[in-house]
Residue frames as a rotation matrix with the C-alpha (Angstrom) as fourth column:
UNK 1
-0.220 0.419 0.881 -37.02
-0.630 0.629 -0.456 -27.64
-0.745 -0.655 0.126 33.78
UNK 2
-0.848 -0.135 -0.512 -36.82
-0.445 0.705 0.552 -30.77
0.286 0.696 -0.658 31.63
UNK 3
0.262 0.950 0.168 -39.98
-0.749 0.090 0.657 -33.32
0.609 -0.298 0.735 31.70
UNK 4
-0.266 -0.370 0.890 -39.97
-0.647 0.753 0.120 -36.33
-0.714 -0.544 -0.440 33.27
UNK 5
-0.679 -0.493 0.544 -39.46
-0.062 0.777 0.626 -38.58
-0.731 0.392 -0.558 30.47
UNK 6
-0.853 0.516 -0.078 -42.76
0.070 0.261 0.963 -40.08
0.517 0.816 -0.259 28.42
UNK 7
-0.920 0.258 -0.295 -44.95
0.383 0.441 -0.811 -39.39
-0.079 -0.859 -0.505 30.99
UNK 8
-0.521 0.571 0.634 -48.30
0.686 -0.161 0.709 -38.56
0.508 0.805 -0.308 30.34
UNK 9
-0.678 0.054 -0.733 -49.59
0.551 -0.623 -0.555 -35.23
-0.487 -0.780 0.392 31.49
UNK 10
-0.448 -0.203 0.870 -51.58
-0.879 -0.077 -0.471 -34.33
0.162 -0.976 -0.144 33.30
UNK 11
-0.730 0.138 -0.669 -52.37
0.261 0.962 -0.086 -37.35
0.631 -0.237 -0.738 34.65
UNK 12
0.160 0.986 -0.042 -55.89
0.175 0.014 0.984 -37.76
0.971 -0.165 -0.171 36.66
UNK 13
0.316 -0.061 0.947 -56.10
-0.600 -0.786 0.149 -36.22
0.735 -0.615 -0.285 39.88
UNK 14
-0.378 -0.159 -0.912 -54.53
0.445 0.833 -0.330 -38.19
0.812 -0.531 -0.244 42.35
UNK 15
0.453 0.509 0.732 -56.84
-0.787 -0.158 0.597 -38.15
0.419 -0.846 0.329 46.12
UNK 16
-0.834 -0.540 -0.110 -55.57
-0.087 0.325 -0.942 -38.88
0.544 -0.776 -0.318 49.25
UNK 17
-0.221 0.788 -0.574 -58.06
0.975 0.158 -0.158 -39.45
-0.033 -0.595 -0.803 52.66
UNK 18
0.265 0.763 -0.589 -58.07
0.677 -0.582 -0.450 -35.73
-0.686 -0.280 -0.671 52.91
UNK 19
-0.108 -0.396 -0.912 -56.14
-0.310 -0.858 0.409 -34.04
-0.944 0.327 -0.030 49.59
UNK 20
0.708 0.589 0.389 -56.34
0.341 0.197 -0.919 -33.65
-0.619 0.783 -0.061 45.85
UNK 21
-0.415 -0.762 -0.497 -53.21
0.057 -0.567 0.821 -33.25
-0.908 0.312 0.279 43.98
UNK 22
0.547 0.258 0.797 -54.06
0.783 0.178 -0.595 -32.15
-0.296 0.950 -0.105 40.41
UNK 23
-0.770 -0.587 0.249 -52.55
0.633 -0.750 0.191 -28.95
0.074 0.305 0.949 37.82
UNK 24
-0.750 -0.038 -0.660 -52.99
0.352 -0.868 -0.350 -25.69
-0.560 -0.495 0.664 38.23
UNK 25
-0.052 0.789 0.612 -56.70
0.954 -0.141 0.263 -23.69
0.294 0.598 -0.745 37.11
UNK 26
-0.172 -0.043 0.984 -57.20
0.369 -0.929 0.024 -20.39
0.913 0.368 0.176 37.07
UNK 27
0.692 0.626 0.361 -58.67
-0.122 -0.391 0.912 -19.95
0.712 -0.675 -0.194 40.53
UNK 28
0.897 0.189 -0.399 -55.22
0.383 0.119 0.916 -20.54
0.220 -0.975 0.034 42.11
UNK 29
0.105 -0.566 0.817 -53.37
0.489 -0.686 -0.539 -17.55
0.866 0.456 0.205 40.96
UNK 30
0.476 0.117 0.872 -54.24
-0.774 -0.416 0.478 -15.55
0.418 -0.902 -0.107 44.39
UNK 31
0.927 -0.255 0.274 -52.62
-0.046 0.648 0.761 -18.88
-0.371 -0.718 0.589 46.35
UNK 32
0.109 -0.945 0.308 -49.38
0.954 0.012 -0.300 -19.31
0.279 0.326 0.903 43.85
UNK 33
0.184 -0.343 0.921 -49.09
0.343 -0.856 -0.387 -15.50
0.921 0.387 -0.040 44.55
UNK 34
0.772 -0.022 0.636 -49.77
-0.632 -0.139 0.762 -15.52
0.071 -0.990 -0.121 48.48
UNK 35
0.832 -0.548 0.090 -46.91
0.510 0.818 0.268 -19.03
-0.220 -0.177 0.959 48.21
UNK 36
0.350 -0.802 0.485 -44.36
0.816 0.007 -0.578 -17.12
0.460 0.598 0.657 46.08
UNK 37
0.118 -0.535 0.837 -44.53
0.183 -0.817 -0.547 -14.19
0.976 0.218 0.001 48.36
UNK 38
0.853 0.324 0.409 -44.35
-0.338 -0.255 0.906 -15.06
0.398 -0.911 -0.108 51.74
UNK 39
0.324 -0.843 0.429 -41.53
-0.735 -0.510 -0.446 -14.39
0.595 -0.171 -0.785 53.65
UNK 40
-0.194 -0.278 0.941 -42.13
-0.757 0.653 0.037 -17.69
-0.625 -0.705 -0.337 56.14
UNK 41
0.916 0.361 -0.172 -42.58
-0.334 0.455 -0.826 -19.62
-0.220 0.814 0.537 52.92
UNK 42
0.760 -0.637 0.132 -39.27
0.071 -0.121 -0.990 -18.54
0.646 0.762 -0.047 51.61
UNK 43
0.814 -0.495 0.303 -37.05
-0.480 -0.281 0.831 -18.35
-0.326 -0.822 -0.467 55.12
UNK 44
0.013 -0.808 0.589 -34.86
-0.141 0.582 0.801 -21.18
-0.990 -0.093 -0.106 53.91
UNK 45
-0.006 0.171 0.985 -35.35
0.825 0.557 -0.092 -20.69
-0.564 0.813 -0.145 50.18
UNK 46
-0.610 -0.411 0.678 -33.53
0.763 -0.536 0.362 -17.09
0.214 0.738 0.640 49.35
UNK 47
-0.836 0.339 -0.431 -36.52
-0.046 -0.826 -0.562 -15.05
-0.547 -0.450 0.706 50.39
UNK 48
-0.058 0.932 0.359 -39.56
0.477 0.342 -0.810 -13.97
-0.877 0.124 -0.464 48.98
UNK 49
-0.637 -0.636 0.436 -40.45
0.770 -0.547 0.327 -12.35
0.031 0.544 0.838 45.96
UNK 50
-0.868 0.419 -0.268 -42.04
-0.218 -0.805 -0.552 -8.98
-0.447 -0.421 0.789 45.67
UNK 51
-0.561 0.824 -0.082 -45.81
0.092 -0.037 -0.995 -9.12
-0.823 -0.565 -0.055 45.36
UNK 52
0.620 0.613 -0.489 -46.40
-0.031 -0.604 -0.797 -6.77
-0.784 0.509 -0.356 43.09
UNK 53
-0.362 -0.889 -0.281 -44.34
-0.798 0.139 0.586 -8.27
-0.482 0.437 -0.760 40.75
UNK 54
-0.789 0.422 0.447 -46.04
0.247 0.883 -0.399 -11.22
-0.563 -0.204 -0.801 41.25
UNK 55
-0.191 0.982 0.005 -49.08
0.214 0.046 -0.976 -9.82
-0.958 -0.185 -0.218 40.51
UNK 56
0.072 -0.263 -0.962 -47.67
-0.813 -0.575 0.096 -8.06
-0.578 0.775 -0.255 37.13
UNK 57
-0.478 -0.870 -0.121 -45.96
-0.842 0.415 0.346 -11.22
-0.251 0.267 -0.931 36.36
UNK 58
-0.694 0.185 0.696 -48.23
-0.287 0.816 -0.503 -14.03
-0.661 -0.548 -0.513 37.20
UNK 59
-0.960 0.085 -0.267 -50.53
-0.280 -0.259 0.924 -15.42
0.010 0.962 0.273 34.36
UNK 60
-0.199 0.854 0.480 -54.33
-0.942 -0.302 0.148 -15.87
0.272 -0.422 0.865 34.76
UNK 61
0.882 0.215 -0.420 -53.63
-0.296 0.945 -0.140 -19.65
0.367 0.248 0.897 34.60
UNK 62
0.026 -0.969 0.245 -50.32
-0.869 0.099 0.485 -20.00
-0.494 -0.225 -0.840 36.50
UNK 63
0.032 -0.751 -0.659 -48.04
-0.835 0.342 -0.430 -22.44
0.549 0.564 -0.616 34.47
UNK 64
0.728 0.281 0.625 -48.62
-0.478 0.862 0.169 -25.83
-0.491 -0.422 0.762 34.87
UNK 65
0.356 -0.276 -0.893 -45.98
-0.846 0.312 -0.433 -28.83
0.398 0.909 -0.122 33.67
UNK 66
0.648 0.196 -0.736 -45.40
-0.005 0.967 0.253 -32.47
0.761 -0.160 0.628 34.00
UNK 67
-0.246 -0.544 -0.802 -44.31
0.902 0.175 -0.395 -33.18
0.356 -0.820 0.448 37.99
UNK 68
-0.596 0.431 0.678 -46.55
-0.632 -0.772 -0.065 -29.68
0.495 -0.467 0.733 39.34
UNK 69
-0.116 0.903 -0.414 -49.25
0.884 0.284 0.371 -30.74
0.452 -0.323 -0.832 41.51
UNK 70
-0.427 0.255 0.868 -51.25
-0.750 -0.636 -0.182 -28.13
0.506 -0.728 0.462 43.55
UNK 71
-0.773 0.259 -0.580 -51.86
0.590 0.632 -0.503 -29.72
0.236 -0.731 -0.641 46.67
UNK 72
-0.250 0.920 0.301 -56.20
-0.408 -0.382 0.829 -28.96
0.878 0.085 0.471 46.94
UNK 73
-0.962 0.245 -0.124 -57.60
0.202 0.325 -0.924 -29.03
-0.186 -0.913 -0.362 50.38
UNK 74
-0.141 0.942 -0.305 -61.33
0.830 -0.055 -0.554 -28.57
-0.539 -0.332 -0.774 50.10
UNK 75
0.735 0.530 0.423 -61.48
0.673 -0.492 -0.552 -26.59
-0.085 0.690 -0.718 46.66
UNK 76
0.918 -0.379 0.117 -58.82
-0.348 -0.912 -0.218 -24.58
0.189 0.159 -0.969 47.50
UNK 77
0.289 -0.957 -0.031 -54.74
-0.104 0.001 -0.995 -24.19
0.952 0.291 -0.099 46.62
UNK 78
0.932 -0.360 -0.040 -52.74
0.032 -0.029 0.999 -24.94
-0.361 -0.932 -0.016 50.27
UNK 79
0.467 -0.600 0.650 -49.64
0.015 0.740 0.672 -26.16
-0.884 -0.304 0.354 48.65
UNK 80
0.766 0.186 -0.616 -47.89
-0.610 0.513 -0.604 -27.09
0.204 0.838 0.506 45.57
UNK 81
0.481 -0.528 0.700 -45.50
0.447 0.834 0.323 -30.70
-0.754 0.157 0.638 44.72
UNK 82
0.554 -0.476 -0.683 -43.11
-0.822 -0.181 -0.540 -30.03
0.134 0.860 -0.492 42.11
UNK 83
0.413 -0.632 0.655 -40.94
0.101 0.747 0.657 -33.44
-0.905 -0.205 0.372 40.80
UNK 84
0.930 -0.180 -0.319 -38.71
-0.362 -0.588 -0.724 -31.99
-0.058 0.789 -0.612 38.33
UNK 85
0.594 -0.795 0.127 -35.15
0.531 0.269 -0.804 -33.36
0.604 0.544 0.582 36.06
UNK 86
0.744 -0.606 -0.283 -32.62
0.136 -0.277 0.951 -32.44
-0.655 -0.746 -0.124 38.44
UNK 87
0.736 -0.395 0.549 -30.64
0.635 0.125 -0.762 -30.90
0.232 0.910 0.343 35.48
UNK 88
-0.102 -0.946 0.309 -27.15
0.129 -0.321 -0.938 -28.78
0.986 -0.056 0.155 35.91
UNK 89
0.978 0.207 0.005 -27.29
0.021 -0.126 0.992 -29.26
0.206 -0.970 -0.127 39.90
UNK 90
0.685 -0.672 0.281 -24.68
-0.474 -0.705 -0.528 -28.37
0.553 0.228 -0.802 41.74
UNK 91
0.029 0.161 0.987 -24.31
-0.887 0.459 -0.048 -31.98
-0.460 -0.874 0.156 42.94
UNK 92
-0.507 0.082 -0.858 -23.18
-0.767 0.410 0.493 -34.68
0.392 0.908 -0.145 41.00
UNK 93
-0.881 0.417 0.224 -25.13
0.224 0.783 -0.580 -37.10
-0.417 -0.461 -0.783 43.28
UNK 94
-0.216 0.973 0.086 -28.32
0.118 0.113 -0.987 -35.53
-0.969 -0.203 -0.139 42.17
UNK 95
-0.546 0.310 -0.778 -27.52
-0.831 -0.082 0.550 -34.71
0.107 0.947 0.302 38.12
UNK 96
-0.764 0.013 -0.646 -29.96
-0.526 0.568 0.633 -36.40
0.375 0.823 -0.427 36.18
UNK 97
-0.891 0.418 -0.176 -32.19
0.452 0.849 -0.273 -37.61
0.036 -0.323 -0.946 38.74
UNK 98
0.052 0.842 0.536 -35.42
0.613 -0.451 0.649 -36.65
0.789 0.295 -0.539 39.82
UNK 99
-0.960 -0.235 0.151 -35.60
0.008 -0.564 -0.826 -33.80
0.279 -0.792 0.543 42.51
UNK 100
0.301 0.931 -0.207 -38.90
0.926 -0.233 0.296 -33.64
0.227 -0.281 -0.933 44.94
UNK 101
-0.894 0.020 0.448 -39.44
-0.143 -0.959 -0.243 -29.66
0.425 -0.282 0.861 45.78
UNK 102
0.027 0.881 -0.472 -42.67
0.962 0.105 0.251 -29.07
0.271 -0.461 -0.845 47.68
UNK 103
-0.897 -0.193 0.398 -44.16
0.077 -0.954 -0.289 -25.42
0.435 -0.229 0.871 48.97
UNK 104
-0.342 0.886 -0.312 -47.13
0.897 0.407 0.172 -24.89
0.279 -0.221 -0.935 51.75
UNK 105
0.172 0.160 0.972 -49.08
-0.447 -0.867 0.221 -21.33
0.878 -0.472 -0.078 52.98
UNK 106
-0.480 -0.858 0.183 -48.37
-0.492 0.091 -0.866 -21.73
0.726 -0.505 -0.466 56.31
UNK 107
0.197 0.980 0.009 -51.98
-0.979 0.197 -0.044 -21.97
-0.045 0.000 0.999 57.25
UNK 108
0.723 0.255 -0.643 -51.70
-0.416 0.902 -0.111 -25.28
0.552 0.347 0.758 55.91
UNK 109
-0.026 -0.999 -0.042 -48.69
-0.477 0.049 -0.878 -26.17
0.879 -0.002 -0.477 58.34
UNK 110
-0.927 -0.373 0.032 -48.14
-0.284 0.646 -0.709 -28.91
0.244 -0.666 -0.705 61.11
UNK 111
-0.001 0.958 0.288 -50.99
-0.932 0.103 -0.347 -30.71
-0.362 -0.269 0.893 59.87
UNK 112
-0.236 -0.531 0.814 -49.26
-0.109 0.847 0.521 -33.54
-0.966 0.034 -0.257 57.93
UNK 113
0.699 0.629 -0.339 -50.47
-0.007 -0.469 -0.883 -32.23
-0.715 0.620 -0.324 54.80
UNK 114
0.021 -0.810 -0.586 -46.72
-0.996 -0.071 0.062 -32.39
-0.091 0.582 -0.808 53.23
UNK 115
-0.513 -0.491 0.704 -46.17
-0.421 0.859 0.292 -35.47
-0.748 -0.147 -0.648 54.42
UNK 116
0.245 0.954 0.172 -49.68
-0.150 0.213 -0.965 -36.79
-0.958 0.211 0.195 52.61
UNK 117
0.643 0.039 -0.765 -48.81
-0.597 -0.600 -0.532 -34.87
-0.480 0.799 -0.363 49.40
UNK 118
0.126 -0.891 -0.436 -45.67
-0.961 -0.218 0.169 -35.86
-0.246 0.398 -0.884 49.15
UNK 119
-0.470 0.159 0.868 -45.88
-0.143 0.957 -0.252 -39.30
-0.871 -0.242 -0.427 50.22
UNK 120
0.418 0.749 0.514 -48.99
0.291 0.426 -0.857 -39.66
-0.861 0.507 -0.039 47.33
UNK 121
0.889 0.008 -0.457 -46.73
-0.402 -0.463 -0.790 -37.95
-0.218 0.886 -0.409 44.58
UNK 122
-0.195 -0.845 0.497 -44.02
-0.817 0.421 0.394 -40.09
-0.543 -0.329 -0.773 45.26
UNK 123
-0.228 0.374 0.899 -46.31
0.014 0.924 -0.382 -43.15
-0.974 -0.075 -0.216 45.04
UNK 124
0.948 0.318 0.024 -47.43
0.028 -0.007 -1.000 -41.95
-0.318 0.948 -0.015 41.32
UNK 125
0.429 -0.903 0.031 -43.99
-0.777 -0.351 0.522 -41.37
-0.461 -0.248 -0.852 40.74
UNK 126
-0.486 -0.145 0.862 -43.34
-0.200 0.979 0.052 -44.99
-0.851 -0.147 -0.504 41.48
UNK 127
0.196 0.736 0.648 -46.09
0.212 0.613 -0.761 -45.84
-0.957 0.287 -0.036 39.30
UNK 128
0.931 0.342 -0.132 -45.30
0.117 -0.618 -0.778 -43.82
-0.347 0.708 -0.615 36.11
UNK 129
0.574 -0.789 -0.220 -41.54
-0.279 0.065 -0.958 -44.23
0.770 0.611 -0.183 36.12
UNK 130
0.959 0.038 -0.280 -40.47
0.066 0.933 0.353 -47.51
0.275 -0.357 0.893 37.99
UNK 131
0.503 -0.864 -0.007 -37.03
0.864 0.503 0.029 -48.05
-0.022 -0.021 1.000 39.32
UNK 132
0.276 -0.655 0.703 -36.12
0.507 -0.523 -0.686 -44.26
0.817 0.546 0.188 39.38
UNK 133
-0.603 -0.470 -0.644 -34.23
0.797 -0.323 -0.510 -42.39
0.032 -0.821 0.570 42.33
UNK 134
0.744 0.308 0.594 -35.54
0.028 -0.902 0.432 -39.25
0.668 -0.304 -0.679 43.83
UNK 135
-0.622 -0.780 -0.063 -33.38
0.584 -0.409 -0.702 -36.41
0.521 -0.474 0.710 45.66
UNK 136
0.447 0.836 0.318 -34.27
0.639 -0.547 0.541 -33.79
0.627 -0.039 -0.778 47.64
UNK 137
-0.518 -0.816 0.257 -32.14
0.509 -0.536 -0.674 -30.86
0.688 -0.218 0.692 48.82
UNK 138
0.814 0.389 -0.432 -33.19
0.568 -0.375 0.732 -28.83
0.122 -0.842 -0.526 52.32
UNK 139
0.008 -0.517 0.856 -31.30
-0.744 -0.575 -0.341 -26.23
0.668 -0.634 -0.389 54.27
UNK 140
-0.798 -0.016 -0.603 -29.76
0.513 0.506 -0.693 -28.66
0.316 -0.862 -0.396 57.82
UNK 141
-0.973 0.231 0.008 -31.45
-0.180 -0.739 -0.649 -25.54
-0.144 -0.633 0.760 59.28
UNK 142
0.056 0.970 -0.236 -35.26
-0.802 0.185 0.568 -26.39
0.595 0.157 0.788 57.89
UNK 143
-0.481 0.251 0.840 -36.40
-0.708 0.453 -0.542 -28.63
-0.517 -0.855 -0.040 61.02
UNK 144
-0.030 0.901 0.433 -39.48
-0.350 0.396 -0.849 -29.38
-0.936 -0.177 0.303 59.68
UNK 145
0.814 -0.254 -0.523 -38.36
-0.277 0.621 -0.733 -30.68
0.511 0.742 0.435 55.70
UNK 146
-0.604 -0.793 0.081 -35.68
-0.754 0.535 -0.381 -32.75
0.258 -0.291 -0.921 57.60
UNK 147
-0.479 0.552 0.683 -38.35
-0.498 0.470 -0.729 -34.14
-0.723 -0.689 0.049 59.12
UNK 148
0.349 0.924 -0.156 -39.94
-0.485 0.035 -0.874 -34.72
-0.802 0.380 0.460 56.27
UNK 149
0.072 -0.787 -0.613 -37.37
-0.838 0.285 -0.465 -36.17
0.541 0.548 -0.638 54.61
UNK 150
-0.661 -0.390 0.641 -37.03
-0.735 0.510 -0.447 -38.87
-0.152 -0.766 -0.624 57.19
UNK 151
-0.053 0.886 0.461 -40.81
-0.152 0.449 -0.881 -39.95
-0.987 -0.117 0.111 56.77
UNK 152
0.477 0.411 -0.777 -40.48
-0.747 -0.276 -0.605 -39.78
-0.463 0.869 0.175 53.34
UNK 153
0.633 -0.710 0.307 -37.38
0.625 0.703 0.338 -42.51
-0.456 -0.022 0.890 53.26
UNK 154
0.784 -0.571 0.244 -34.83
0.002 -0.390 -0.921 -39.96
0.621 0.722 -0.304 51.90
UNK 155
0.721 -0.599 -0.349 -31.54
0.574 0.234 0.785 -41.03
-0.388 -0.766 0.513 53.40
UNK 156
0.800 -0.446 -0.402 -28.44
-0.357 -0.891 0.279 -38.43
-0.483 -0.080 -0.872 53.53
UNK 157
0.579 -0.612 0.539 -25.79
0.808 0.343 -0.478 -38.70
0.108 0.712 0.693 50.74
UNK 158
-0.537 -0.789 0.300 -24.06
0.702 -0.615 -0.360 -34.97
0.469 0.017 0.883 51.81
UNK 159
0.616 0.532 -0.581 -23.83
0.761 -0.593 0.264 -31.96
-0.204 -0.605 -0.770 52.76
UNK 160
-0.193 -0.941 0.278 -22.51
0.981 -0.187 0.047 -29.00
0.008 0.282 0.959 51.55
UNK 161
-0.164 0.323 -0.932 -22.54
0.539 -0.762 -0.359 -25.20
-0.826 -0.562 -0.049 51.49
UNK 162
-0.635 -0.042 0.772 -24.39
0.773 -0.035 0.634 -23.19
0.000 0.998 0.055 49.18
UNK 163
0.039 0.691 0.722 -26.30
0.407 -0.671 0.620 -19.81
0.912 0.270 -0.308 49.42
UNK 164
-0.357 -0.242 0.902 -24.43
-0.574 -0.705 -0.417 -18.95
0.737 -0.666 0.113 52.59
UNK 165
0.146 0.331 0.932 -25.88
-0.917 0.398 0.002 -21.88
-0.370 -0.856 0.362 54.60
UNK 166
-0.865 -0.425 0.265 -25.25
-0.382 0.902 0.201 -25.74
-0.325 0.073 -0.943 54.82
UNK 167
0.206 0.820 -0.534 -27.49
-0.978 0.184 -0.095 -27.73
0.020 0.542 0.840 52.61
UNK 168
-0.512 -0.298 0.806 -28.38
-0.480 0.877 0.019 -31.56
-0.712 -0.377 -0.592 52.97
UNK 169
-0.059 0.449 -0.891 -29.08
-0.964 0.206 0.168 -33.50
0.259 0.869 0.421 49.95
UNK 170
-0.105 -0.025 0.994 -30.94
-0.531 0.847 -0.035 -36.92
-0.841 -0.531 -0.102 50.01
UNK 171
-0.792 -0.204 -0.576 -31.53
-0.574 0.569 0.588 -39.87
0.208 0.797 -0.568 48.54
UNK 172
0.559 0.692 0.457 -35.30
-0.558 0.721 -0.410 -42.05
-0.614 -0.026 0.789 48.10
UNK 173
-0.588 -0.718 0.372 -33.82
-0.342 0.638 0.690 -45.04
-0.733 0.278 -0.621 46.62
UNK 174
-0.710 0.287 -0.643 -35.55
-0.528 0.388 0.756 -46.47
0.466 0.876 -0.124 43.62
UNK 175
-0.055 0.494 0.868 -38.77
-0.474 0.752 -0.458 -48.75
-0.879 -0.437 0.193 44.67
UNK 176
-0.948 -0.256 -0.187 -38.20
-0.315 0.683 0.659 -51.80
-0.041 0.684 -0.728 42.17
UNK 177
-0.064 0.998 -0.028 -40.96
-0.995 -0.061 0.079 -52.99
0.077 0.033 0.996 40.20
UNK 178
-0.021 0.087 0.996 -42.60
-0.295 0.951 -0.089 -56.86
-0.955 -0.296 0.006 41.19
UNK 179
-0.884 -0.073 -0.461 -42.33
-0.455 0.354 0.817 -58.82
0.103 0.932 -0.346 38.81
């Protein structure tokens, strides 16, 4: 995972009406571990991993770096943002750009809470490195990040097969800065 350029990290918490994206603190080791191992987490994303692994594995401070957010509802981890160098993809539409990734507990599901997140980590995005694309790769099969893709403005540049199932890569065009 490469950074995102000169950006300065971390970068003050960014609030929404009802979230807090900021980096990871010790207290949301138990949430990155309930996120990384849950099987309806991971349906379209290889599976989960084991637990207890996790738990071996995980560091009292989970691993924070520039383009993480944990998405904070009321003090606590729901969520995390990841906007990470899209670096040897298997896509030459997306080398080189940025990639959005995103992960919620389910709890935290069909509440518009992604949308929010994303939507507000986008907007820094924008703000912090002007004029650059974003991708974002889904299973067809993932309803609900299609959806989210839509609302987000990512428009469809392919589709191909990869891990045994058809995968749809967009495109967020650049938002150009005013002059």
């Amino acid at each position: 995972m490469t950074e995102l350029g000169s950006v300065t990290w971390p970068p003050v918490p960014i609030k929404t009406e009802r979230l807090v994206l900021r980096e990871p603190e010790a207290r949301d080791r138990a949430a990155f571990i309930e996120l990384l191992a849950s099987p309806e987490v991971h349906t379209y994303l290889g599976g989960p991993r084991p637990r207890d692994e996790l738990e071996r594995e995980m560091p009292g401070v989970p691993e924070g770096w520039p383009g993480s957010f944990v998405v904070d509802l009321d003090g606590a981890m729901i969520g995390q943002i990841l906007l990470r160098r899209a670096t040897g993809h298997r896509r030459p539409a997306a080398a080189g750009k940025v990639d959005l990734g995103y992960l919620f507990l389910p709890r935290a599901w069909g509440f518009g809470y992604a949308t929010e997140a994303c939507a507000a980590a986008l907007d820094w995005f924008d703000g912090v490195l002007p004029g650059e694309p974003v991708v974002l790769t889904t299973q067809s099969a993932n309803v609900g990040s299609m959806r989210l893709a839509a609302k987000l403005g990512f428009a469809e540049v392919e589709r191909f097969e990869a891990w045994d199932a058809e995968q749809w890569l967009g495109l967020r065009s650049p938002v150009t800065p005013s002059a």
